[in-house]
C-alpha angles and dihedrals in degrees: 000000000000118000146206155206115255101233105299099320111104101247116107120206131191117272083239127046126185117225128188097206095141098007120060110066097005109036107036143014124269100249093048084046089048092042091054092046082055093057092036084060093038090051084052101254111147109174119083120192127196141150124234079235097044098127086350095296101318095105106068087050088055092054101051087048094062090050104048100119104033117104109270094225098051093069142038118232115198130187147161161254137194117065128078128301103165151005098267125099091250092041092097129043138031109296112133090248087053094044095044101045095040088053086049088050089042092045089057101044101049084050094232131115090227144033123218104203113021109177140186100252091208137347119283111221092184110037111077107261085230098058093048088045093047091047096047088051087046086067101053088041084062091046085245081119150053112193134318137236132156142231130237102358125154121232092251087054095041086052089045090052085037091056093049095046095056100046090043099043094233119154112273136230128269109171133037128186133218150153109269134166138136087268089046115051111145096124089073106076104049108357101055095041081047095052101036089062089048097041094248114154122210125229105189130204135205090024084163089057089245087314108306090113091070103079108237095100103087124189122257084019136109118253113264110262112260091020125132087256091062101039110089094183076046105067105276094138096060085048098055098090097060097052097092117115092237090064089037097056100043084059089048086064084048100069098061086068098044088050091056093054083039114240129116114248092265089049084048101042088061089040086061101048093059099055087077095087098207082064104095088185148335129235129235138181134206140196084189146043088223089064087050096063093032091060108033088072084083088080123104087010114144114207111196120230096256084062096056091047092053092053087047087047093046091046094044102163089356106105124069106243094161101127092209092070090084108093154158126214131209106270088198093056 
């Protein structure tokens, strides 16, 4: 395992992080969930990354429950704020009742007394961008928390936070944290140059594009049974729009090349992700320990620059580069 800094704080994560987005409480059993974060620890990975909504809750229990035990210094635990977790009308957004009493709730359920990485899980367009920011600084001012990034912002919105850090002396952002593959690249025109200048780190999510980089999709075929694609509580729907041939095929002519640096596209579709150098790390998931050890062998890989041009050239139009894609919805709607 290779690490880095996550953005210019001081804290180094690993280049890969595992994440339990659509797996721990919902996809798999505990003791599988807890089996994979073992081998996740034993392959060297030390940054955990989780959501206060993740299977309504449940996975973040899952996943304190998996490092109870392990020394609280040798891994970073991240988690998240933003979406519903409940039935109540502030049980959703960023407003500082819902922050304070969703890091109080995460706090319990991961079984620790801090969090390393607490993030915005999306933009809030109602609730004033001070009060969520204040309240966000309040916390790390208590030693609740680390250090704070978002997910899914835009550049205007990133300036906006930045602006109002700055003036106010709150403590400022170091990650933030978007979808990004070699099929999903809007982050590239107007959020890395952003955040490059502010010393903000990505951690992306998705980087095999919810699994059709890896190659078992096949044009003109059914999905395989018990795959993502079939699994409508999994994630299919997010898939879905990748499952055209077009797309199929084009990551069918990409495993010739990841076959020649020797990686499997999964392997490979990490690999690609960190070459960006303004990507601190890139989440994975696993329903098995055997997925852990497979994929964290894209850590520490150097692509040169005649393999990058073949997969552009093999995508063409493919990828989504559009920057207004990224978007926030109104958690209240």
């Amino acid at each position: 395992m290779e690490y880095r800094r996550l953005g210019s704080s001081g804290m180094y994560v690993s280049e890969i992080s595992y994440g339990n987005w659509i797996t721990h409480g919902s996809q798999v059993e505990e003791d599988a969930a807890i089996k994979c974060v073992r081998a996740a620890l034993t392959a060297g990975i030390t940054t955990f990354d989780t959501a206060d909504v993740y299977a309504g809750t449940r996975a973040e229990v899952v996943l304190g429950k998996a490092l109870k035990g392990v020394r609280r210094e040798s891994y970073e635990l991240f988690t998240k704020v933003y979406w519903p977790t409940g039935t109540g009308k502030n049980d959703r957004g960023l407003s500082r009742k819902h922050i304070m009493e969703s890091v109080h709730a995460s706090l319990k359920r991961l079984n620790t007394d801090h969090i390393d990485l607490y993030q915005f899980h999306r933009f809030d367009f109602e609730t004033p961008l001070e009060e969520s920011l204040r309240a966000f600084d309040d916390l790390v001012r208590q030693g609740k928390v680390h250090y704070i990034g978002f997910s899914e912002w835009s550049a205007d919105q990133i300036s906006a936070a930045i602006e109002i850090q700055k003036s106010r002396g709150f403590s400022p952002f170091v990650s933030s944290q978007p979808q990004y593959s070699m099929l999903w690249r809007v982050i590239e025109r107007e959020v890395v140059p952003l955040s490059e200048k502010e010393g903000i780190g990505q951690i992306v999510w998705s980087p095999m594009a919810q699994g059709v980089l890896s190659g078992k999709y096949l044009p003109g075929k059914k999905p395989p049974v018990g795959s993502r694609a079939t699994d409508k509580n999994g994630g299919a729907g997010m898939i879905s729009g990748w499952m055209r041939d077009e797309v199929l095929t084009a990551v069918q002519n990409l495993i010739p090349i990841a076959q020649e640096v020797g990686l499997t596209m999964s392997q490979f579709a990490l690999a690609w992700a960190l070459q960006n150098k303004n990507v601190s790390s890139v989440i994975m998931g696993a329903t098995k320990p055997s997925q852990v050890k497979e994929n964290v062998k894209a850590a520490g890989v150097k692509l040169d620059e005649s393999v990058m041009k073949s997969v552009n050239e093999i995508l063409g139009d493919l990828p989504e580069m559009d920057p207004t894609k990224n978007q926030s919805p109104n958690p209240r709607a």
